[in-house]
C-alpha positions in Angstrom: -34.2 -41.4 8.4 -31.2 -41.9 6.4 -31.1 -40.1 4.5 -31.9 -37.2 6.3 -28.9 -37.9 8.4 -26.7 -38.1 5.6 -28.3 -34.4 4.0 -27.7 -33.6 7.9 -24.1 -34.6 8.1 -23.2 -33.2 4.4 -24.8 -29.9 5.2 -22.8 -29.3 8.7 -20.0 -30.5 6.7 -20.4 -27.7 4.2 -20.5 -25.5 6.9 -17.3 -25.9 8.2 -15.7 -26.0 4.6 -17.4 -22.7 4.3 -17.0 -21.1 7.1 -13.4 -22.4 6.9 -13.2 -20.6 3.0 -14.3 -17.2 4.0 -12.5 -16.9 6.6 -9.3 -17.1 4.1 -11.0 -15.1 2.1 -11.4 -12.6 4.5 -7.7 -12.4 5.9 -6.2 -13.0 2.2 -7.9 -9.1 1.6 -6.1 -7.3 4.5 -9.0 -5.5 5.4 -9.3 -6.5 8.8 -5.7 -5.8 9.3 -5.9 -2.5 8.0 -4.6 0.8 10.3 -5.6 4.0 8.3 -4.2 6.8 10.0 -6.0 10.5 9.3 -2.7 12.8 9.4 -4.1 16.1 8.6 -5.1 17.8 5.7 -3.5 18.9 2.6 -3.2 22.3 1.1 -6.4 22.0 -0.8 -8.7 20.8 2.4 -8.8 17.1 1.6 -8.2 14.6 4.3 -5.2 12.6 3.8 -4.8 9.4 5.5 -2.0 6.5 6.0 -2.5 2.7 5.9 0.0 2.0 8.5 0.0 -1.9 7.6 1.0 -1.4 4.3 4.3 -0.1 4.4 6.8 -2.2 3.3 10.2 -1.9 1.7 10.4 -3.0 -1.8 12.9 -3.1 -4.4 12.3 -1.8 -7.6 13.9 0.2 -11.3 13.2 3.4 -11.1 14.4 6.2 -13.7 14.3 8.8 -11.9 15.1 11.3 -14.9 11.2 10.6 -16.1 8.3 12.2 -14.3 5.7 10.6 -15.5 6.6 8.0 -17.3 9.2 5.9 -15.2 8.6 2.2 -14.1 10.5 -0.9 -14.5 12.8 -1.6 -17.0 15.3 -4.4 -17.7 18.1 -2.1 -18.3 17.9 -0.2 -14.8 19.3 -1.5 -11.7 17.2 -2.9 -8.4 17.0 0.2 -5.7 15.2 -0.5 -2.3 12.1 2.1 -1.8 9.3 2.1 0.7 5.7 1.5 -0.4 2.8 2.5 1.2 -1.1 3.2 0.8 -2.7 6.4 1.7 -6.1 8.1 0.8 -6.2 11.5 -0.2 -10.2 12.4 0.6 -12.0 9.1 -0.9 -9.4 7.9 -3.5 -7.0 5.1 -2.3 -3.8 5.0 -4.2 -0.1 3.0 -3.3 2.8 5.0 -3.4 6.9 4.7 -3.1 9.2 6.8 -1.7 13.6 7.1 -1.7 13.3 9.7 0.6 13.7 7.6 3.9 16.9 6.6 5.0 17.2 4.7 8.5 13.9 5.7 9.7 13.9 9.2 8.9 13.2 11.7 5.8 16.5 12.9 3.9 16.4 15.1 0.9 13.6 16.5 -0.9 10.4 15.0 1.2 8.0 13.3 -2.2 6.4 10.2 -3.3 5.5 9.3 -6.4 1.7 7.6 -6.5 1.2 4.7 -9.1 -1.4 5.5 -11.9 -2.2 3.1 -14.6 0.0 0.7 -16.5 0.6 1.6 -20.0 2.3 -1.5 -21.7 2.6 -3.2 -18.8 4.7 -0.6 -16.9 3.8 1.5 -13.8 3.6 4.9 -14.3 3.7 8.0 -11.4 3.2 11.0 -10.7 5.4 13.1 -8.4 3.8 14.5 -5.4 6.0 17.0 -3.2 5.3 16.9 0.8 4.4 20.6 1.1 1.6 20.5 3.3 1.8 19.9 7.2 -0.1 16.7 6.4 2.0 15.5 3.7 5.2 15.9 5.7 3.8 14.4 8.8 2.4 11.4 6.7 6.0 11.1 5.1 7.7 11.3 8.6 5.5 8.6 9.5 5.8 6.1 6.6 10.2 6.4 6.8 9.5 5.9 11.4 7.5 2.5 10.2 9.7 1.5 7.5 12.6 1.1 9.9 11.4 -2.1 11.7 10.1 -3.9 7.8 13.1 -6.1 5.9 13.3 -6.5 2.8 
């Protein structure tokens, strides 16, 4: 008898340390906290979509005078940006924008979307808000960026 209480105490222990653990787990992955946003589509037909919770201002060295092969270097200075996650039909990808200032869109209205690291550096690729989606999505990530500090 016991032992049985002791397996019995042991096991509802190990339920709480579990139940404890995933529920970490879960909230350390954001995806409950998630707010995609569908905005629209682009020019081609694809849905694009806005993860509201992700948008957060960052600093980060930029050269801007590379398209597609910019990231961070030593030698450039620190520049405050806004990042954000978006979904362009089924593929996910973070992105950083200069073009908001004080909640709103100044400038030419982009983003440049992080591909793969080569040598341990980001690189991008431009994309240019020219659909009513893309502007609209833009619009929205500089009116959220306004209440983030950094």
């Amino acid at each position: 008898m016991f032992l049985v209480l002791k397996n019995m105490n042991l096991l509802a222990n190990s339920v709480i340390f579990l139940s404890l653990f995933f529920q970490k787990t879960i909230i350390a992955e954001n995806s409950l906290l998630d707010r995609w946003v569908t905005l629209g589509k682009t020019n081609d037909g694809e849905v694009l979509a806005l993860n509201e919770s992700s948008v957060e201002i960052i600093d980060i060295q930029i050269d801007e005078s590379i398209n597609n092969e910019d990231g961070f270097y030593e030698n450039l200075p620190m520049t405050k940006a806004v990042q954000f996650d978006y979904r362009i039909g089924k593929r996910e990808r973070r992105a950083y924008t200069k073009a908001c200032k004080n909640g709103v869109v100044v400038g030419n209205p982009h983003w440049k979307t992080y591909t793969t690291a080569i040598d341990y550096k980001f690189q991008y690729f431009l994309v240019e808000a020219d659909s009513d989606a893309s502007k609209k999505m833009l619009r929205r990530v500089c009116s959220l960026s306004i209440y983030k500090t950094n």
